[in-house]
N, C-alpha and C positions, 0 to 999 in steps of 0.2 A: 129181677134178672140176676143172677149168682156171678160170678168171679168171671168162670171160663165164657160163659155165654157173652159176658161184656168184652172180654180179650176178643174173641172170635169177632164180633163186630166192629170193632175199634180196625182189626185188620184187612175186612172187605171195604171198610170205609179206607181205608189207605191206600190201598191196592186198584181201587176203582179211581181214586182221584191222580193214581199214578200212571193210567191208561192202560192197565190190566196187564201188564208186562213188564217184568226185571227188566232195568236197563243194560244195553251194552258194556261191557268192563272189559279194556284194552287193558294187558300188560306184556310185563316183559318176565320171565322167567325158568324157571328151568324143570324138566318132567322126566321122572326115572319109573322103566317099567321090570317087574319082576323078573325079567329076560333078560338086564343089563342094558338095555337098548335107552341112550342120554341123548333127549334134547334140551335144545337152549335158545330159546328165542321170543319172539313173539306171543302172544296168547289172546284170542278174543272167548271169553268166557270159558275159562281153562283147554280151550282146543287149541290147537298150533296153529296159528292164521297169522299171515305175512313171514315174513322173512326168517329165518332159523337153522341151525345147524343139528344135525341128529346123525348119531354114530352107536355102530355095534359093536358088540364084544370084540369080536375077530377082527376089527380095524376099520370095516366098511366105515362109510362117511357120504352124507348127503349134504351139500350146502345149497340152499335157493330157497324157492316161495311154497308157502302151504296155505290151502285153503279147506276147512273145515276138517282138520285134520290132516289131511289127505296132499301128498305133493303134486304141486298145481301151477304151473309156470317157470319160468325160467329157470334153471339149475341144474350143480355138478355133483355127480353118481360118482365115485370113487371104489373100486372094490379092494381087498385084502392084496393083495399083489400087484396094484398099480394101474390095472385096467379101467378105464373113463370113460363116461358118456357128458355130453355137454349140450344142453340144446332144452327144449321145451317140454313139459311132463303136463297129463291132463289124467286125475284121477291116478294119480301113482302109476300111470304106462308113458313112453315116449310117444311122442305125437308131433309131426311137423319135424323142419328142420333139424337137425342136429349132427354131432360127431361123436362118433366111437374111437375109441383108441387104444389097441393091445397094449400088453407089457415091452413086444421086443420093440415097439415106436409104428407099428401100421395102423392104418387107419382108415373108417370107413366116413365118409361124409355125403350125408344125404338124407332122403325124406323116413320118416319112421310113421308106424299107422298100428293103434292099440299095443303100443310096445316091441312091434314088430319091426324089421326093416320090410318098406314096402314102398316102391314107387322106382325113379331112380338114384343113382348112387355113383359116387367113384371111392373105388379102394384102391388104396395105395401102400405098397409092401417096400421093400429095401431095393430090391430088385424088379419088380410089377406094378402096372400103372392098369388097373383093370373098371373098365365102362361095365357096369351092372345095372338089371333092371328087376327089382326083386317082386315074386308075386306070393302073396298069403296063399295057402298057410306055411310051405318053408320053403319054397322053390327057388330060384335065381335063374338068370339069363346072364351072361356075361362072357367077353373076348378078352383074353389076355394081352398085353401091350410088348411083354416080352420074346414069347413064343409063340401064341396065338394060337395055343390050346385051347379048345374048349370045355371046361375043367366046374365042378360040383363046389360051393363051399352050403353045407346048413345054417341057416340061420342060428347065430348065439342065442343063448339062452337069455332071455331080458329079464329086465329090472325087476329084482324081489320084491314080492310084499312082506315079507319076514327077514331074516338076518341073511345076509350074503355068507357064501360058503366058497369055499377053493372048487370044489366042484362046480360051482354053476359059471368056471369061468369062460370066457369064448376063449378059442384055437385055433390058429390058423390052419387053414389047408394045405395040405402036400398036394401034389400029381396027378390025384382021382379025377377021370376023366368022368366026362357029365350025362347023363342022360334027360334031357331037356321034359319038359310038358311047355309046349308054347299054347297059347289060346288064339288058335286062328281068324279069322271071319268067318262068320254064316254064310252060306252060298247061297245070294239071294238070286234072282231072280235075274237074268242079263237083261239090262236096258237095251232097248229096241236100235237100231244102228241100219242107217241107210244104207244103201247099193249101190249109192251114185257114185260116178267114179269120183277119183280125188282129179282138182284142178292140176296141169303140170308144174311144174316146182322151175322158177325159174333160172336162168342161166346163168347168172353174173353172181357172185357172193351178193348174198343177201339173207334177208328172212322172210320164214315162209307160216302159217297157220295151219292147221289141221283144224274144218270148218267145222265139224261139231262139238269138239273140246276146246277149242282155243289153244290147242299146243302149239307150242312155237320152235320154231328151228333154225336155226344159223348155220351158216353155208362155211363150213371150215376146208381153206385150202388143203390141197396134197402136199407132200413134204416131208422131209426128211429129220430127225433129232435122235439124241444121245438119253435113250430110255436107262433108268434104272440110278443107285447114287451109292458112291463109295465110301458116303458117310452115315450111309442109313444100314441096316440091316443084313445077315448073309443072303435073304430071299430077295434082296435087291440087286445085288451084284451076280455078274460082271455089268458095268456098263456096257452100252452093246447097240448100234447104229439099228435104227429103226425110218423104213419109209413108209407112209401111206398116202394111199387116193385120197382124193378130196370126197368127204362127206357133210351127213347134215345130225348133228346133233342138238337136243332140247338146252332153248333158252334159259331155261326156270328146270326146278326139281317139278315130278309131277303134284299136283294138288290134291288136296282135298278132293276137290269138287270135279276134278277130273277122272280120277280114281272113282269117283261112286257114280257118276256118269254114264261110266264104263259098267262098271259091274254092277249099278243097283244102290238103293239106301242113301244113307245122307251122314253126313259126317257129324265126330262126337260134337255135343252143343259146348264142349271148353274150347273148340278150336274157329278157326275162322277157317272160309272154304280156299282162301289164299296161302294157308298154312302148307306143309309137304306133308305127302302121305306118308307115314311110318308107321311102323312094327307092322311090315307084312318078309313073307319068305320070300326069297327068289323062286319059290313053283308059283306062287302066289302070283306074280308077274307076270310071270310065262303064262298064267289063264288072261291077266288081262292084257297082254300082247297078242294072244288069240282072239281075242272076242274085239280086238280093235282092228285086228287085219283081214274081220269080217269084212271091211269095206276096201279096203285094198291089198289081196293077199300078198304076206310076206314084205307089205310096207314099214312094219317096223319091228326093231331087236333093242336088245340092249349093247351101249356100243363096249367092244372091246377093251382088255386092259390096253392094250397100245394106243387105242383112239384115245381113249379117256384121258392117260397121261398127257398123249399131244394134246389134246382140246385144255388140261388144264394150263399148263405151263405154257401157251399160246404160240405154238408152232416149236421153233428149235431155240427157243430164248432157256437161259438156262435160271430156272427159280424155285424157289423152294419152298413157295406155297401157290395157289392158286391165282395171278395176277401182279404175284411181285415178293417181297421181303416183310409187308406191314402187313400182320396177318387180320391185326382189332379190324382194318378197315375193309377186309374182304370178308370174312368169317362172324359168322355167333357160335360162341365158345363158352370154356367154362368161363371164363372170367365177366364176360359180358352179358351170355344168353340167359340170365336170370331165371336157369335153369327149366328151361321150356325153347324148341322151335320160334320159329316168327315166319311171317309173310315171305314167302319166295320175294326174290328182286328188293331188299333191303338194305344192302352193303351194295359196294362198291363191285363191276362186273369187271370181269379178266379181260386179256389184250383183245379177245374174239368176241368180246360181249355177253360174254355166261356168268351168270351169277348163281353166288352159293356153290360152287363145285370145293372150298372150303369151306368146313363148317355147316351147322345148320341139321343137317341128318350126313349119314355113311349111305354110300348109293354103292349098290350093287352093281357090277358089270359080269359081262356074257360066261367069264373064264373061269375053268375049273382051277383051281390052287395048287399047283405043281411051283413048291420050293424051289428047284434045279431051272426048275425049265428056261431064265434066263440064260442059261449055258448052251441053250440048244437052239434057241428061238431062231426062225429065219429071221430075216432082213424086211422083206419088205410083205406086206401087208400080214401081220403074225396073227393065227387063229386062235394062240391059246391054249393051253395043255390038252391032249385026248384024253389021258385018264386024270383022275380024282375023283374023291369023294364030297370035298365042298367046293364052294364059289365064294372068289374073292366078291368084295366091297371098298369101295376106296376114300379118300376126301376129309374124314373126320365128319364132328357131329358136335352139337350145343354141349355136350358136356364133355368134350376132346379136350385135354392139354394139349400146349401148341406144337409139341412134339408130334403128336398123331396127326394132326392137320398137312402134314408135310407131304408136298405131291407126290411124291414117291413112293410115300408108305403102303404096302401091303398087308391087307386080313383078310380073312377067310373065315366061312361056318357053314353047316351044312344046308342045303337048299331047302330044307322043309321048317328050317328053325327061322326065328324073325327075334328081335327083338325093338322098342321103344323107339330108337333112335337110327334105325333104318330104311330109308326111302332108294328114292332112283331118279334116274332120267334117262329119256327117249334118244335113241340114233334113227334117222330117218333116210330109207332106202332112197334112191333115183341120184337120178344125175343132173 
């Protein structure tokens, strides 16, 4: 056996008694590529794995985790002018939680999917507090907090795989108004709905059920209060004496399960059938307020902005959220709703027994959005503006700051747009 032939064995004999595989080699070190691109960190067999800092020529800066190269966990994106992202990266795209942050201090916080933003969100500007629900590939949903324009921004351009450049940076949006793609529901099929009459509704304040959903209804006196607030808004003002008849408006937001009931199918498997129905439009409604008043025509509407505010603020008591001043215990908000809906009837119910009318989803009511129209309104039972182009929504929603939650607040959007965080509740006809 010659020289080489004995090396060569000497080495499968080594190699085999070593379990046929280089061991792992952790270090800590530093990698520069022909590009100027420096990192300094971690190493498990010359790849960047665990913890590291890596920066480009032009300033960018990445500090957080890497795994087989590749940025994978926790960490902050830094670009050449100041602009940030902070939150979770899987495969070098953003994924999950996280925060964006321009240069002038705005800031987007919320879910991101393949480096995308995708899911919902709140952006926050100097001036703008805006509820967004973003859908792949670059679309958005979203109401302005200040003006309640319904307004366009593109998705920024996300995290490079190569060197960050002054052009890929995000922009804020100006004024451009939006032209929405919302994704409706399938029009399935209408579940079958009896003929029988409905039982009468009784006399005395009370509640009542609607026997094949289970909707519930609470007997809200008639009455007299001081609509609208001089520290909210100009589409809130004048204050301005308001009376109504006594009606019956929905205990709970409607459901899940009540909604698909109604129209058919079965609700998504992330939610429970006790959850409130969201992202549908106000026509959306309107079909399944027809297909309910199969069984007793013209038994149920959506109740007006004037019922609404009286049912929140529990007759003529003067408050400023739905049930009183503590909003954590009537509301799922941002701070609390761990960024998702919950079970109708969870918090605490206002002075007439309604729960959720803050917080939780934004529910639509009957009225087109006329700005002015406070200036004009009658007195006593007010129908709401004749013309418009959209329909208010009231109440706040799980991802509302507690400024939106304010009874009094007014928004609006158009009836055939919906987004995430919009549901409703029933007003129920008779006497």
């Amino acid at each position: 056996m010659n020289i080489w032939c004995l090396s060569l064995f000497c080495l499968l004999i080594t190699t085999a008694c070593a379990g046929g595989s280089p061991t792992s080699e952790r270090t800590h070190g530093v990698l520069t590529s022909e590009s100027g691109v420096l990192y300094e960190g971690e190493l498990l067999n010359g790849l960047k794995d665990g913890h590291g800092v890596q920066t480009w020529p032009d300033g960018a800066r990445f500090e957080g985790e890497f795994k087989k190269g590749v940025r994978t966990g926790p960490g902050l994106f830094i670009w050449p002018d100041g602009a940030r992202f902070t939150g979770q990266f899987v495969q070098g795209k953003k994924e999950g939680k996280g925060i964006f942050s321009w240069p002038d201090g705005s800031t987007y916080e919320g879910e991101f999917k393949e480096g995308k933003k995708h899911g919902t969100g709140l952006f926050t500007s100097a001036n703008k507090t805006v509820e967004v629900c973003y859908q792949l590939p670059k679309q958005l949903r979203q109401v302005w907090e200040e003006d309640r324009q319904i307004e366009s921004q593109e998705i920024p351009p996300q995290l490079p795989t190569g060197t960050p450049s002054r052009s890929s940076l995000p922009t804020i949006p100006g004024e451009a108004k939006l032209t929405l793609s919302t994704t409706l529901f399938t029009k399935p099929a209408a579940a079958h709905i009896d003929q029988q009459p409905l039982p009468p509704l009784p006399a005395s304040p009370d509640t009542w059920s609607e026997p094949t959903t289970g909707l519930t209804f609470v007997h809200i006196p008639s009455g007299c209060f001081n609509m609208g607030s001089t520290l909210g808004k100009e589409d809130e003002k004048p204050v301005h004496k308001v009376c109504l008849d006594d009606f019956w408006l929905g205990k709970f937001e409607v459901t899940q399960k009540q909604w698909y009931q109604i129209m058919g199918g079965s609700p998504p498997s992330s939610l429970t059938a006790e959850h409130p129905i969201g992202h549908i439009t106000w026509n959306q409604i309107a079909l399944f307020i027809d297909r309910l008043n199969q069984r007793a025509p013209q038994g149920y509407r959506l109740p007006s902005e004037a019922e609404w505010e009286y049912a929140c603020r529990g007759g003529s008591q003067e408050q400023s959220y739905c049930g009183g001043e503590n909003y954590a215990d009537l509301a799922w908000f941002k701070e609390n709703s761990d960024s998702s809906s919950h079970p109708v009837g969870e918090k605490k119910p206002n002075n007439f027994g309604l729960y959720d009318m803050t917080g939780n989803v934004w529910e639509w009511v009957a009225d087109r959005y006329d700005p002015t129209y406070y200036q004009q309104a009658p007195e006593k039972n007010p129908p709401g503006a004749s013309m418009g182009s959209t329909h208010v929504f009231r109440g706040g929603a799980w991802l509302s700051t507690p400024d939106q939650l304010r009874a009094t607040a007014r928004h609006h959007l158009s009836p055939d747009r919906g987004y995430g965080l919009l549901g409703f509740r029933l007003r129920r006809n008779g006497d």
